[in-house]
PABA-552563 format. One record per residue (C-alpha): x, y, z; residue in three letters. Coordinates in Angstrom, 1 decimal, padded with zeros to 4 digits, m for minus. Each point is the difference from the previous one (the first is absolute). Example, Ala and Ser with C-alpha at 12.3 -4.5 7.8 and 13.67 -1.06 7.14 Angstrom:
BEGIN
DONU      X      Y      Z   r
DONU  012.3 m004.5  007.8 ALA
DONU  001.4  003.4 m000.7 SER
This chain:
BEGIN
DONU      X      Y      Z   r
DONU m004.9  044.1 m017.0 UNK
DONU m002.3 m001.5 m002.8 UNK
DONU m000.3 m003.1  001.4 UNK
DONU  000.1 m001.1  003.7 UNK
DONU  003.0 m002.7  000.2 UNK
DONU  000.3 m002.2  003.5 UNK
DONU  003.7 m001.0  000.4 UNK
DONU  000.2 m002.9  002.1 UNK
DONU  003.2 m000.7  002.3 UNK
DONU  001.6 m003.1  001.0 UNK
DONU  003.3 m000.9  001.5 UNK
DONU  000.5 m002.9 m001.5 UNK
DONU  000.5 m001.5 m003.7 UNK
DONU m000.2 m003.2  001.3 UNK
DONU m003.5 m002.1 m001.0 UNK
DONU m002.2 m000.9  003.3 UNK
DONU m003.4 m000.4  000.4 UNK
DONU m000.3  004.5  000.4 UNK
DONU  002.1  000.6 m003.1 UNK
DONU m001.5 m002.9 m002.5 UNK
DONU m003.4  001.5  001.9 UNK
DONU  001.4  003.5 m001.2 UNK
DONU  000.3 m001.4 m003.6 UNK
DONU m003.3 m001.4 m000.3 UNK
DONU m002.0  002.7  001.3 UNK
DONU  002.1  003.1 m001.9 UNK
DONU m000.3 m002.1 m003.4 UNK
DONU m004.0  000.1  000.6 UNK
DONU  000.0  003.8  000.8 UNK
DONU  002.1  000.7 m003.1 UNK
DONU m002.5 m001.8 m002.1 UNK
DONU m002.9  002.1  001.6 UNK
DONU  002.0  002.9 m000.8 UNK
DONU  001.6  000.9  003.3 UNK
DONU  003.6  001.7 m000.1 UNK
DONU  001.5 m002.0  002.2 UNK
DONU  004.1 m000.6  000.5 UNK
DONU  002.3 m001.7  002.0 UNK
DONU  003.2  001.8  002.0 UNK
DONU  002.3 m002.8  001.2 UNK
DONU  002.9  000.3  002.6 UNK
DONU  001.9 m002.9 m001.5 UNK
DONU  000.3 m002.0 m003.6 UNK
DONU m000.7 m003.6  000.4 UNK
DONU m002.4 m002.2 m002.1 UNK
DONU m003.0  002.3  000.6 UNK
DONU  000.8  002.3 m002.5 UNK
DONU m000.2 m002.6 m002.6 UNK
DONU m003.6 m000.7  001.3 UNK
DONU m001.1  003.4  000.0 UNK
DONU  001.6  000.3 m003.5 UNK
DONU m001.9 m002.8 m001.7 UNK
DONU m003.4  000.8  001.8 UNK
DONU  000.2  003.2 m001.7 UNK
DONU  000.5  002.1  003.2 UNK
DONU  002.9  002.9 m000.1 UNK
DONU  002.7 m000.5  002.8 UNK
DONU  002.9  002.0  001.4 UNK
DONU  002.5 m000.7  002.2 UNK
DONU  002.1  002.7  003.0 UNK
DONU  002.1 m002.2  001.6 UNK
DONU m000.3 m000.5  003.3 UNK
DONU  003.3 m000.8  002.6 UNK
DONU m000.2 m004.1 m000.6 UNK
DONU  000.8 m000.3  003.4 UNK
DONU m003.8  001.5  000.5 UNK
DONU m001.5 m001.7 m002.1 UNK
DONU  000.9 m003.7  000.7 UNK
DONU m000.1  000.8  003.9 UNK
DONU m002.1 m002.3  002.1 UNK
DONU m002.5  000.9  001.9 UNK
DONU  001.7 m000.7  002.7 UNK
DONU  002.8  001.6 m001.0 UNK
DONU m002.1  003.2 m000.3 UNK
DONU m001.4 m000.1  003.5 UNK
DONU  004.1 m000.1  002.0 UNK
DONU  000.3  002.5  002.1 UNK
DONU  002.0  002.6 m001.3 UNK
DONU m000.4 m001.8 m003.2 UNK
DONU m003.4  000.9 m000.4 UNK
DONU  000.9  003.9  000.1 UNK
DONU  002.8 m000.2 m002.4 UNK
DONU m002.9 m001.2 m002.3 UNK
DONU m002.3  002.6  000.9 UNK
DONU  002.6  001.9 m000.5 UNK
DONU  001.0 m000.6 m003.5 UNK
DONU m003.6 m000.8 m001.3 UNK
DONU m000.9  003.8  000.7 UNK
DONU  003.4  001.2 m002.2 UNK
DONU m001.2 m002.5 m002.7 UNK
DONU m003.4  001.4  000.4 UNK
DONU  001.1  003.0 m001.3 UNK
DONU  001.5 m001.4 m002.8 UNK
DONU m003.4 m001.1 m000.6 UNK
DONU m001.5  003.3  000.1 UNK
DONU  001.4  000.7 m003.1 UNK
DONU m001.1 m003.0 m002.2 UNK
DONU m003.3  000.4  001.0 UNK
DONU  000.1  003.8 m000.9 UNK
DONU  001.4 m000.9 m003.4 UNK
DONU m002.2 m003.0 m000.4 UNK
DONU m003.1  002.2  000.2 UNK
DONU m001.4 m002.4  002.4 UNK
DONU m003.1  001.1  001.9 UNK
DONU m000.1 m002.6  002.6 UNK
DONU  002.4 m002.5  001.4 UNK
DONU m000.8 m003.7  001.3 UNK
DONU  002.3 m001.8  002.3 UNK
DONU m000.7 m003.6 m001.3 UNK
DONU  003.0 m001.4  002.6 UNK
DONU  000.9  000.7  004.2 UNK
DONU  002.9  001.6 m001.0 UNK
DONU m001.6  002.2 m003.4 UNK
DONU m002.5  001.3  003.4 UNK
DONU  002.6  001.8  001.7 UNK
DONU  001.7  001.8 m002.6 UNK
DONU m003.7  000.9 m001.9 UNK
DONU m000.1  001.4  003.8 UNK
DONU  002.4  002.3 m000.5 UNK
DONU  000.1  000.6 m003.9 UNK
DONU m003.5  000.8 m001.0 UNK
DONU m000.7  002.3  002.4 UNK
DONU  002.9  001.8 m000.8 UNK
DONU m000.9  000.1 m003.7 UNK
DONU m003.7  001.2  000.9 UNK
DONU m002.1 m003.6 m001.2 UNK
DONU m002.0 m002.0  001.9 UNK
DONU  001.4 m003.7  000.4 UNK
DONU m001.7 m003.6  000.6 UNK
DONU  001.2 m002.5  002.1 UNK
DONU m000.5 m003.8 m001.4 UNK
DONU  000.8 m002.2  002.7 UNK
DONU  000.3 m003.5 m000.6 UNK
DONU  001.6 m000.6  003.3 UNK
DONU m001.6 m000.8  003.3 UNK
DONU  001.0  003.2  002.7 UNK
DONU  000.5 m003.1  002.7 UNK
DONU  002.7 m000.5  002.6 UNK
DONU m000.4 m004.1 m001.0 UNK
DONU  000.8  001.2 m004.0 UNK
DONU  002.6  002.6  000.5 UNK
DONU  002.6  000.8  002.9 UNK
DONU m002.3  002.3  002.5 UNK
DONU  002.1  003.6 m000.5 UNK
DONU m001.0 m000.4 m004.0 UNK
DONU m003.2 m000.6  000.7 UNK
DONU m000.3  003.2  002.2 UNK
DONU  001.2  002.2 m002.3 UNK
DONU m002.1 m001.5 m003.2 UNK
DONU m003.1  000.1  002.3 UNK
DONU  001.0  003.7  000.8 UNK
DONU  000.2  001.1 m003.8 UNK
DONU m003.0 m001.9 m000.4 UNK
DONU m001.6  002.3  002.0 UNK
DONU  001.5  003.7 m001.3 UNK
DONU  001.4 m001.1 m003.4 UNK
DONU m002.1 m000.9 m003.1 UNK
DONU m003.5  000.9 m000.5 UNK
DONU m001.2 m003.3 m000.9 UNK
DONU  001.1 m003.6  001.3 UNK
DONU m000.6 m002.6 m002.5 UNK
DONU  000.4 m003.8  001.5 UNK
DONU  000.1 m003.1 m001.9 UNK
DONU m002.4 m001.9  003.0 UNK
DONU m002.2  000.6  002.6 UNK
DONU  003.1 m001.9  002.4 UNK
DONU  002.2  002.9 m001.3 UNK
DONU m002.8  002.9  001.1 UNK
DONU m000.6 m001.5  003.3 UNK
DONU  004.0  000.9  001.1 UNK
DONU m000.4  004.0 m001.3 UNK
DONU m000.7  002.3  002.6 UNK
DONU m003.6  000.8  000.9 UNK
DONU  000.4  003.8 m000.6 UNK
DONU  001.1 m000.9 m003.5 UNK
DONU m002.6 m002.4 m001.1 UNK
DONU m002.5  002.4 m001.1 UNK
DONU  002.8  000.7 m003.0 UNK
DONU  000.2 m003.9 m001.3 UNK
DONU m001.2 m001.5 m002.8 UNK
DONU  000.3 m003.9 m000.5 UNK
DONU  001.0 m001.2 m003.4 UNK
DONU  001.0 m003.8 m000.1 UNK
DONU  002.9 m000.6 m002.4 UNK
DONU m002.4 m001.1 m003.1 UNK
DONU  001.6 m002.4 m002.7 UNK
DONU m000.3  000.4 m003.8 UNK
DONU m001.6 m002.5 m002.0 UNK
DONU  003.2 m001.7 m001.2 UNK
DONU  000.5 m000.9  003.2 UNK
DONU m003.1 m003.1  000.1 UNK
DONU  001.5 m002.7 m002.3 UNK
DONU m000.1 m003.5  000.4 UNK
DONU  002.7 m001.7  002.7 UNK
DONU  002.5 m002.6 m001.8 UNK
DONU  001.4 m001.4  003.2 UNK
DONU  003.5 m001.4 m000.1 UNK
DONU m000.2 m004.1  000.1 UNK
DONU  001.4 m001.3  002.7 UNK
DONU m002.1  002.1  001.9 UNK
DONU  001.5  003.6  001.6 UNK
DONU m000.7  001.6  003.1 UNK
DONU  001.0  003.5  000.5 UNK
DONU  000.4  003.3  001.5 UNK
DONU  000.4  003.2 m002.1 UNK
DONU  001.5  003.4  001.1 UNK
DONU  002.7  001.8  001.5 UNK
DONU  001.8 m002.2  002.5 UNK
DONU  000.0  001.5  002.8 UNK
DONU m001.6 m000.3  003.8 UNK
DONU m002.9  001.0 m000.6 UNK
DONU m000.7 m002.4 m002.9 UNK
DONU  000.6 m003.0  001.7 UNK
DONU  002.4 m001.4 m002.0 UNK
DONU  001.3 m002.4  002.6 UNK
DONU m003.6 m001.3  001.4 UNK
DONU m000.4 m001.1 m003.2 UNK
DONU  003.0 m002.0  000.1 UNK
DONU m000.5 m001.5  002.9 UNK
DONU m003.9 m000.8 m001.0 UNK
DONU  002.0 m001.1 m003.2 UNK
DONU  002.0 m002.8  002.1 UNK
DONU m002.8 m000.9  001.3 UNK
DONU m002.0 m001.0 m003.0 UNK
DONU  002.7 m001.5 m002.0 UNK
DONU  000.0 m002.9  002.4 UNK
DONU m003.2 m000.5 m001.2 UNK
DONU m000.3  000.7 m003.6 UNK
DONU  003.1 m001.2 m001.4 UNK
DONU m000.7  001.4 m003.5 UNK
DONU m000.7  003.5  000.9 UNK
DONU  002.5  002.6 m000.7 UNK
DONU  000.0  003.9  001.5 UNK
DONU  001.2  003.5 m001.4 UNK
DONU  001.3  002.7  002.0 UNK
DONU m000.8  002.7 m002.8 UNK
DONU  001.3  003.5  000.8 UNK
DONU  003.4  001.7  001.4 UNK
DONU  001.6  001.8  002.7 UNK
DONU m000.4  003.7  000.0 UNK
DONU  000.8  003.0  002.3 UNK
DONU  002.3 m001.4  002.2 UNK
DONU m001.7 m003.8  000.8 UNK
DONU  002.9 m002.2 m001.5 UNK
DONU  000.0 m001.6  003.8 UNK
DONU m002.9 m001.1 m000.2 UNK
DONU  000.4 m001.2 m003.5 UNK
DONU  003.1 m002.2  001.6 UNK
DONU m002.5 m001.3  002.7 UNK
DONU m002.5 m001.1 m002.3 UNK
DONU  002.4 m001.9 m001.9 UNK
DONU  001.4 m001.6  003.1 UNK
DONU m003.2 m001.0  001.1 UNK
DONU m000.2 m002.2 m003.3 UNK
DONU  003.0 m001.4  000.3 UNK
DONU m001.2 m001.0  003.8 UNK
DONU m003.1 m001.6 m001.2 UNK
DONU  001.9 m002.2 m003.0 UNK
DONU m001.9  001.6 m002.6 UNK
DONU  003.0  000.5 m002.5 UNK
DONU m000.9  000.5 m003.0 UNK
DONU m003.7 m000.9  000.0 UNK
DONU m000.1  004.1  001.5 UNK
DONU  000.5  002.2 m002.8 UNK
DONU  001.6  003.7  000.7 UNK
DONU m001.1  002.0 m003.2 UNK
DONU  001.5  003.4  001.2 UNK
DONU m001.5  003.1 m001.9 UNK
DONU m002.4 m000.4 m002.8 UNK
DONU m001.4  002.3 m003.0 UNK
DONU m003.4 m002.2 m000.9 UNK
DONU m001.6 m000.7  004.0 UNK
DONU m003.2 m000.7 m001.5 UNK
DONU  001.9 m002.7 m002.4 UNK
DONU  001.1 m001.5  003.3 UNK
DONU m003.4  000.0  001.6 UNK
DONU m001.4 m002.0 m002.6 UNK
DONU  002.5 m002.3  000.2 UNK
DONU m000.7 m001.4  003.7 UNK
DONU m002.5 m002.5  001.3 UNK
DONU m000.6  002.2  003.3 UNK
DONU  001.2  003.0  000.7 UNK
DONU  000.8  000.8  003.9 UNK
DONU m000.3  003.2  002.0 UNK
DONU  002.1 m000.6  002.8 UNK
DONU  000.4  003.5  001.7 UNK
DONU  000.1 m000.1  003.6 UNK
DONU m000.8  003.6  000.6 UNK
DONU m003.4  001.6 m001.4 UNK
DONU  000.8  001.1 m003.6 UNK
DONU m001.9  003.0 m001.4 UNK
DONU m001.5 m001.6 m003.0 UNK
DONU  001.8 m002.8 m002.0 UNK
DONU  000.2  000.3 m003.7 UNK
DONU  001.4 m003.7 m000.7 UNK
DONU m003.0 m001.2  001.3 UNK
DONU m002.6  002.0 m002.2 UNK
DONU  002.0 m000.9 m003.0 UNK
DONU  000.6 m003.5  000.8 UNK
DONU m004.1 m000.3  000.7 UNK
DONU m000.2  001.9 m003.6 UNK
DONU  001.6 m002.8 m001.4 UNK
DONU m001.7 m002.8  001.2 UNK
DONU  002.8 m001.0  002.7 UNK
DONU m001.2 m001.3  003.2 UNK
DONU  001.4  002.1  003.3 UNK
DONU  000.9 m000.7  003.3 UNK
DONU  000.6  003.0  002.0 UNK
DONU  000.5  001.2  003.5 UNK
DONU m003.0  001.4  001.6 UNK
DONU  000.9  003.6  001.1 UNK
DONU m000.3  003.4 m001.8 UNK
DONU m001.1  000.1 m003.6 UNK
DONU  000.1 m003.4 m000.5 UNK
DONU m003.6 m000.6  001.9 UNK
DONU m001.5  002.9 m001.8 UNK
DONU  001.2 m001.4 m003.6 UNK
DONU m000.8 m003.8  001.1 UNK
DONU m002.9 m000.1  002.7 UNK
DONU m001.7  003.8 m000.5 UNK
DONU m003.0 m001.2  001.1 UNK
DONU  001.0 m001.0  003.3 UNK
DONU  003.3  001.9  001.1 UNK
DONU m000.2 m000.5  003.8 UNK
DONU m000.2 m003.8 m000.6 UNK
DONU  002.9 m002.1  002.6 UNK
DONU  002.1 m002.4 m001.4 UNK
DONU m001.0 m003.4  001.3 UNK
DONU  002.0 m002.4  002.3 UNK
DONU  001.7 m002.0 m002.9 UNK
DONU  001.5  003.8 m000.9 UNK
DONU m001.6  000.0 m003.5 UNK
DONU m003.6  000.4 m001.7 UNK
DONU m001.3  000.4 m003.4 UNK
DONU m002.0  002.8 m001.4 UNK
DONU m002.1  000.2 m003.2 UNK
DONU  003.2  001.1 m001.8 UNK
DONU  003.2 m001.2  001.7 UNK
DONU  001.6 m001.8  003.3 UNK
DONU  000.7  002.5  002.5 UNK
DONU  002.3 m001.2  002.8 UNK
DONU  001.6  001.7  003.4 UNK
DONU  002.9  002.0 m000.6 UNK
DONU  003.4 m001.3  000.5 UNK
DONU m000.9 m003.7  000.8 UNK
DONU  001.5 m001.7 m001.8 UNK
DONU m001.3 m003.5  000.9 UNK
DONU m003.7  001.2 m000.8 UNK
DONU  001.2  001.3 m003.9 UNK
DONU  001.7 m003.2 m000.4 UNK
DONU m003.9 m001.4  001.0 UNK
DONU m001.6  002.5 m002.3 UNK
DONU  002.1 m000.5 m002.9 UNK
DONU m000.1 m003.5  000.1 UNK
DONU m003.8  000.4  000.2 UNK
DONU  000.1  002.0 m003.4 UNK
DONU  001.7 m002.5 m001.6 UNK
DONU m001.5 m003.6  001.1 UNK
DONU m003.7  001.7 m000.8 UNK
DONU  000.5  001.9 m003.8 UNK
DONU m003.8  000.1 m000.5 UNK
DONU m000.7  001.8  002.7 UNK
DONU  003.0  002.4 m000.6 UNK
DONU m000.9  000.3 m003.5 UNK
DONU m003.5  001.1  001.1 UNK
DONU  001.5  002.6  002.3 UNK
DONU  002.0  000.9 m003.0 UNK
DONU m003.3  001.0 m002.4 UNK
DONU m001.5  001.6  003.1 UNK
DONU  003.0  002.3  000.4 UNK
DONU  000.4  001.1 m003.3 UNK
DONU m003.6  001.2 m000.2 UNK
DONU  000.8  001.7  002.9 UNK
DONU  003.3  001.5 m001.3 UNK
DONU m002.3  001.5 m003.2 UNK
DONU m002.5  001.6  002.1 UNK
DONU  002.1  001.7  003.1 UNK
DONU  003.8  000.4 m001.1 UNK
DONU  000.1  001.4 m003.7 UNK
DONU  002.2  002.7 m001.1 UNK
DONU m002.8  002.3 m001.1 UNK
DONU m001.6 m000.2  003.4 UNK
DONU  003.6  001.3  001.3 UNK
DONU  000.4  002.7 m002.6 UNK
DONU m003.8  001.4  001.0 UNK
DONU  000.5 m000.6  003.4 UNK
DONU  003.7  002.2 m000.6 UNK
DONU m001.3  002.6 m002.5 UNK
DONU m002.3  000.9  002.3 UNK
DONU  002.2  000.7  002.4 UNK
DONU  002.5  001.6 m001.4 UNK
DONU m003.2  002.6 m002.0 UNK
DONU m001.4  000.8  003.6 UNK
DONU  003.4  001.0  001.4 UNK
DONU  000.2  002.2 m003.3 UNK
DONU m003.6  001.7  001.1 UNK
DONU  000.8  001.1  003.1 UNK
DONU  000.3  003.8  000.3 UNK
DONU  003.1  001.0  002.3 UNK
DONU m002.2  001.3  002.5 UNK
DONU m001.5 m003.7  000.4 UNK
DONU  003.4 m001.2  000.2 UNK
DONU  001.1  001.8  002.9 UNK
DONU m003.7 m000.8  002.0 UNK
DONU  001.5 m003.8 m000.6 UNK
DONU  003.2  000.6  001.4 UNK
DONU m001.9  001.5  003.1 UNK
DONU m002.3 m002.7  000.5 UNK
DONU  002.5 m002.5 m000.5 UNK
DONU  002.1  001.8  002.8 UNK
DONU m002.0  000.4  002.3 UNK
């Protein structure tokens, strides 16, 4: 093999945070010279992405059914076998197109890339990496998931890299010795200057789903409009993998609180960071811990004041220096670089938000503070060090190393 080539896996051609994260971070490697590819298991916007950021894709197609299933979905029962089941036959499939890709190692960037990398590169003799930008937590996924990600966590891939310290903390101990933390860095296209929308816009950007907190920010939404009559609010993002309920309820919820058509519903968009730029504040609203938060890092990039719930990454993007800080009473407080408010009250980010907005010096003085932040601790070449790295040690490992690893991590 003249040159070493990574081929990295994902299930999904979809763009969330992981894949756009994927983009950014295999663009910089290509430039440093690094033969790195992409194997996807559907087509879907992402391959347009990859295309124009100059980083070779493929597609196998993957049973849709498998690909847009729900977690939840996943973790039924008999369900969950059937799964298991076909992701080992498509694994083999896999075998091959990594053989004939003259890949020498594998990354799992998604949950679901992890179990078939678990099966497929051993059986075509490479060593694979795991990137998880999921939290292994029963409050994140549904409990028999999390078993069985925490369990190939623990035999499958020689190196763990996380996108946050909240994300490490839910790996099992005998795997931690195997992690390396790489925060999703941003390029420098990504810090231009905010043109909010006039009136002014509230919103929420990401996949609507549970975990998001869509409807909290609804609800906190309703709230605020009785009190800033001119302010209107975007719900930027769409359904995916099997959450069109909770889309319905979300939608509901605004027509409960009156809103009409001061709420905008943008579905899916190409341009996120065009929308960022856009708002007056931009709200995380999840009510569960999320493992990092990439809206909010770009949104801080560009100048845009955030209010976000305090759990998970959130703290250690918007209050590092004091992560085991308690919300106060009121159920909001503001850091150096942001509001951070408790999760899934929606009564205290109504306060918060409103807070933002009544006061824009102060917000705009958070704003400066963040972005000189954003520079110093989330940049894209931090990540690509942080991941070539990585990826190099796994390469230097004699086989003789990588069975004492396997030991240890067993016993």
């Amino acid at each position: 093999m003249s040159q070493r080539r990574t081929l990295v896996l994902s299930h999904t051609a979809q763009e969330g945070g992981a894949e756009l994260a994927l983009v950014r971070l295999a663009r910089v490697l290509r430039e440093r010279g690094e033969d790195v590819r992409v194997l996807l298991f559907a087509t879907g916007p992402l391959e347009k992405t990859l295309a124009a950021a100059g980083v070779p894709a493929d597609v196998r197609p993957l049973d849709p059914g498998l690909v847009s299933a729900s977690r939840a979905d996943i973790a039924r029962g008999g369900r969950m076998l059937s799964q298991l089941a076909a992701a080992a036959g498509f694994a083999v499939k896999l075998r091959t197109a990594i053989l004939q890709g003259n890949a020498d190692l594998i990354v799992a960037n998604t949950l679901k890339a992890a179990v078939f990398a678990m099966v497929a590169a051993p059986i075509s003799g490479r060593a694979w990496v795991w990137h998880l930008h999921d939290r292994l937590a029963p409050d994140y996924l549904p409990r028999v998931l999390v078993t069985l990600m925490r369990a190939i966590a623990l035999f499958g891939p020689r190196t763990i890299v996380v996108n946050s310290q909240a994300t490490l903390a839910t790996i099992p101990r005998g795997a931690r010795s195997r992690v390396v933390l790489a925060y999703p860095g941003l390029t420098d296209e990504a810090f231009v200057d905010a043109t909010p929308d006039s009136p002014r816009v509230v919103g929420i950007v990401g996949r609507i789903s549970p975990t998001k907190g869509q409807r909290v920010f609804v609800e906190a939404a309703g709230e605020l409009a009785r009190t800033h009559p001119d302010v209107r609010f975007r719900v930027i993002g769409a359904a995916l993998f099997g959450e069109s309920d909770y889309d319905a309820s979300v939608r509901d919820a605004a027509e409960r609180w009156g809103l009409g058509d001061r709420v905008e519903f943008t579905g899916w968009v190409s341009d996120v960071s065009a929308q960022i730029a856009r708002l007056t504040v931009l709200v995380h609203a999840s009510p569960v811990p999320e493992p990092f938060g990439q809206v909010v890092v770009e949104a801080l990039a560009a100048g845009v004041p955030v209010v976000a719930a305090q759990s998970g990454g959130m703290v250690e993007i918007l209050d590092a220096s004091e992560p085991a800080t308690q919300t106060p009473q009121c159920g909001w407080r503001s850091t150096d670089t942001g509001v951070l408010v408790r999760p899934g009250d929606s009564v205290a980010l109504a306060a918060a938000i409103s807070a933002v907005l009544d006061d824009p010096a102060a917000a705009r003085t958070r704003s400066c503070a963040a972005r000189a932040v954003v520079r110093d601790r989330f940049t894209i070449a931090g990540t690509a060090d942080a991941v070539s790295g990585a990826w190099g040690a796994v390469r230097r490992q004699r086989p003789s190393q990588r069975m004492r690893r396997r030991r240890e991590t067993a016993n």
